[in-house]
C-alpha positions, 0 to 999 in steps of 0.5 A: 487531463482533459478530453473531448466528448461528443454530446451523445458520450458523457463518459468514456473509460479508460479515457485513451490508452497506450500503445505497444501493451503486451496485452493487446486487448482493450476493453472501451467503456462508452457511456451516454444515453442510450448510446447501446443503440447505436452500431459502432465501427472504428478507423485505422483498420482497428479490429472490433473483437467484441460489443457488449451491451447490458440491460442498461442502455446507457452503456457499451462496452467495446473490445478492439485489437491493438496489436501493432498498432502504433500511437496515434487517434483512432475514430469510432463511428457511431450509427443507429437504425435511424441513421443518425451518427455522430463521431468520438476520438481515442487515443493510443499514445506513446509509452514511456521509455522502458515502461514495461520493464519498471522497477518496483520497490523491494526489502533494500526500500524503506517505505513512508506511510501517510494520510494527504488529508492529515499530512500537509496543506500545500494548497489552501485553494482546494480546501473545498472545491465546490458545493456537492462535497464535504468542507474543510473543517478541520476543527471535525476530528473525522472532516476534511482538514486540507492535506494535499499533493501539494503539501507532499511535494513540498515534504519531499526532502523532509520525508527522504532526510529519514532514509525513506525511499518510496512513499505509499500515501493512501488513496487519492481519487474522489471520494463524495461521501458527505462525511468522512470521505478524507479517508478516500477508501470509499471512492466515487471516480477511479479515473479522478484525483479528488479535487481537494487533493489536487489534479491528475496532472499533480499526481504525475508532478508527484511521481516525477519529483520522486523519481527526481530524488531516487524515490518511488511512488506506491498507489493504495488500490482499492479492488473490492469495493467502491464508495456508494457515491461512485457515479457508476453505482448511480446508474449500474452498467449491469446488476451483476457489476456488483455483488447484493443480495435480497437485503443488505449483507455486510461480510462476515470477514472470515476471510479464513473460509477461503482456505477452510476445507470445512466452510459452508458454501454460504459463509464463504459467499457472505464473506467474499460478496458480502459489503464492507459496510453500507456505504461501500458497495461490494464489487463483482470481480467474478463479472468478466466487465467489472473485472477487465474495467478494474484491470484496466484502470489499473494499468492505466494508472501506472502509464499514467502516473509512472507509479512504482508499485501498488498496496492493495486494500482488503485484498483477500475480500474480493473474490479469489479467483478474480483478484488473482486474475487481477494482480497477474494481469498486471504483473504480465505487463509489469514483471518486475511490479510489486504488489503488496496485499493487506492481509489482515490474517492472524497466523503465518500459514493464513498469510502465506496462503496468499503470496505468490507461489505459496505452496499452502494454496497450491493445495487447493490448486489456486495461485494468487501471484500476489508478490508481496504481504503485510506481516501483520502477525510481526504487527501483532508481536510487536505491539505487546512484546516491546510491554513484556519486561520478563520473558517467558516461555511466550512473552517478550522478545520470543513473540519476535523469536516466534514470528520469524520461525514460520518464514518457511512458510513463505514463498518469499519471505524478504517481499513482505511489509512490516510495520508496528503501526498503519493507518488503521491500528493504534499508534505505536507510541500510543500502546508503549505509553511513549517510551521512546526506548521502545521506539527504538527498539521497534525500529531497530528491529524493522530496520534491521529484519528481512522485508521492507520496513514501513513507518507511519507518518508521525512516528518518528516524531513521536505522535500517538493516538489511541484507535478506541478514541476513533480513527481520527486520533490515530490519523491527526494532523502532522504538526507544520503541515499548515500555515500557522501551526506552532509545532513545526516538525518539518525543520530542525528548528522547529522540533521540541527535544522530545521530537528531535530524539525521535527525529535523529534515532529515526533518520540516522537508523534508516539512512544506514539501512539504505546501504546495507545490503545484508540487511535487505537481502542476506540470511538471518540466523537467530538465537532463543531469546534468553532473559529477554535478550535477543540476538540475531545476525543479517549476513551475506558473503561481504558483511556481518550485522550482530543486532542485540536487543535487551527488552528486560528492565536490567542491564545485560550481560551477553555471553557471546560464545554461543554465538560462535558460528556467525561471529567465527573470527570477528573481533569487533563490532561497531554499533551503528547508532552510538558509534561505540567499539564493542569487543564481541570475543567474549561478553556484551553488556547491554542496556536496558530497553536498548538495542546494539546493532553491530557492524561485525569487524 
């Protein structure tokens, strides 16, 4: 992506826009050296609705009305008291076919998490672009270690062949922290994919051959804070642009004081405004500039790079009202746009709160219309019970059990993210001391649950690492992903037998899934687990799947008269890994530390 600037504009953001938007107000960033001083007009008898200029001179923010206005190059004519003035094109372009009307991912997707920079190296000539940004090193744990667009392209069918449909990869645009920026949250240019990940144009390359292969492509979006190396924070258009206090304030992350009748007026503001940390500056979303600049970009990004949806990063940090405003602006656009939000919550009721249409924050009077939440409470059961070999009254498989009885508290339970592990939690073979039964386990049930199913990139070839180590030792590299590495998981023949049962369970079980539409969107009855056995159904008017799940140390013997109201006159069920016959009238004999997914005859 490339654009011509005047010599008086060393900046303008969005770089060009689209035409035909539903929202026909654009909000034009100018940035140069006292640019505030010039009068400005603009051709195409384009309608100025708005100028806005700050206490820094080196900005102005133009608003025009692009109501049916057609693709084409529009000129601003700048102009000062001296009479100076000098010209600066902008272009509406043409939208894709059907843009507006996209589809997004939902629970009939199975989403494939990765890090870029751990990921693979596909190009070795942007491993360090140039000397203002941190090196390649990959000898350093937390350095840069190469991962790239590239290397993901090349992975395509390698990370479609588990029955993966979309990818959400975390951020990719520039992030010039002098350490540790390959994480990319901290990021320094919004409109910009970092140079060591490769170009704008690549990541379109990327969605493009996605979308090749009946894939979609999740951007991770960071709306609460950027990197203290962004260049706007260099030179803030406004003090408001960002919250700050007196001295420096880190957020409490109470994030509970939202939703808390009780909170003081002062937690609720150190929780919302207060940093993430020094090297993150908080974003003012409460400011109508920085929150239309967010917006924007946004939806740029989307025309742009045909994405597919969005994961928003600490999504319930940014102030409630303005994250709100952001996430309906968008799906306005985009009504069939699924936004997912990292809610970090420990109860069903606080993560409900922020799902769209929520009946908990209508209370309060507020609506968030975030479509989609990561179900962390599932995260949390799962990360002990799979470790509980006696069920009790609250261990083991009634963790399960438990997390599901509170789906009435959410407006749309199938719209939610579930996962045993991500990026930033320990590693689920790392917690089951790599019991690959309990992998299986796990995996049986996120594939076989209601809402869309997330792996981690590494899981299904049996990679841990503990988080106490560090954030390096739960993002390593994925062995084959560079030249030279012995352990080449990315073929068949490179996997050593412990990998390849990992592999194989992963891919057969999720490439079932992709056609089984009980699963994605039909009705789950579940049963009170009982000697650690859990038995639950996924059914619709067409098809029934039985799913039993022994988490106990001892074979199990199943009576499944109990189970008469979803079995009714089913004789047999086929499970869908072993491809055994089980005769369901009267009694299963399960394995220990095994599942049996039935497809119910």
């Amino acid at each position: 992506m490339s654009l011509s600037l005047n010599a008086q504009i060393q900046r303008i953001e969005p770089p060009f826009w689209y035409a035909g938007m539903k929202n026909p107000e654009l909000q034009i960033l100018f940035y140069g050296k006292n640019i505030a001083e010039y009068q400005v007009s603009v051709s195409n008898a384009i309608k100025i609705t708005n100028v806005t200029r700050t206490e820094n001179p080196n900005y102005i923010f133009i608003t025009i009305d692009t109501k049916k206005v057609p693709a084409t190059d529009l000129i601003f004519t700048f102009k000062n008291k001296n009479k100076e003035s000098f010209t600066q094109k902008y272009s509406l372009k043409k939208r894709r076919e059907n843009s507006a009307k996209r589809k997004s991912f939902a629970s009939s997707d199975m989403m494939y998490l990765l890090m870029p920079d751990r990921f693979a190296n596909g190009n070795r000539n942007n491993d360090s672009e140039n000397s203002t940004q941190e090196k390649y090193n990959r000898e350093l744990p937390g350095g840069r270690h190469g991962g790239d667009i590239e290397g993901i392209i090349k992975n395509l069918d390698y990370i479609s062949s588990l029955g993966a449909t979309t990818i959400w990869s975390t951020p990719l645009c520039e992030d010039n922290d002098p350490k540790h920026s390959y994480h990319t949250y901290g990021q320094s240019d919004v409109y910009k994919i970092d140079p060591r990940f490769g170009t704008n144009a690549d990541y379109v390359r990327l969605a493009a051959e996605m979308h090749k292969r009946d894939m979609k492509l999740v951007m991770d979006y960071v709306v609460n804070h950027w990197g203290i190396e962004h260049w706007m924070i260099k030179d803030l258009p406004t003090k408001e642009w960002i919250n700050q206090f007196e001295t420096y304030t880190q957020t409490n992350h109470k994030r509970t004081v939202i939703h808390d009748t009780n909170a003081s007026e002062i937690d609720k503001k150190i929780a919302i405004d207060g940093w993430f940390v020094p090297s993150m500056p908080d974003l003012n979303l409460k400011n109508p500039l920085t929150l239309k600049y967010l917006i924007q970009n946004a939806i740029w990004w989307i025309e742009y790079a045909d994405l597919d949806g969005f994961r928003v990063d600490t999504y319930n940090y940014s102030d409630p009202k303005g994250i709100a405003t952001w996430t309906k602006s968008i799906t306005d656009e985009y009504p069939n746009f699924n936004i997912v939000g990292e809610i970090w919550m420990q109860s069903q009721a606080q993560m409900a709160y922020w799902q769209k249409d929520s009946k908990i924050a209508e209370i309060q009077n507020y609506n968030p219309y975030l479509p989609s939440v990561m179900d962390f409470t599932l995260y949390e059961a799962t990360s002990k019970a799979f470790n509980e070999d006696e069920g009790t009254w609250d261990k083991g498989m009634v963790k399960m059990y438990d997390n599901f009885t509170n789906d009435f508290l959410y407006p749309n339970s199938n719209n939610m993210l579930i996962f045993v592990e991500n990026h930033d939690t320990n590693r689920f073979n790392q917690t089951c001391a790599n019991d690959i039964r309990k992998y299986k386990m796990a995996m049986s049930l996120l594939a076989t649950v209601r809402g869309i199913p997330q792996l981690y990139y590494g899981s299904e070839i049996g990679m841990a690492g503990d988080k106490d180590n560090g954030d390096a030792d739960i993002r390593q590299d994925f062995p084959g992903g560079w030249e030279g590495d012995e352990n080449n998981v990315f073929i068949k023949e490179g996997r050593t037998p412990g990998q390849t049962e990992y592999f194989d369970f992963t891919s057969k079980l999720f490439n079932w899934r992709k056609t089984k539409a009980a699963v994605h969107f039909g009705k789950m009855t579940h049963y009170i687990p009982e000697n650690n056995v859990y038995v639950y159904f996924r059914y619709n008017s067409n098809e029934t799947v039985m799913v039993l799940m022994n988490n106990s140390n001892e074979t199990k013997t199943v009576k499944t008269d109990r189970f008469k109201e979803n079995i009714k006159d089913f004789k047999t069920g086929k499970d869908v890994i072993s491809e055994l016959t089980f005769d369901v009238t009267n009694e299963i004999i399960i394995e220990p530390k095994s599942t049996l997914i039935l497809e119910l005859k």
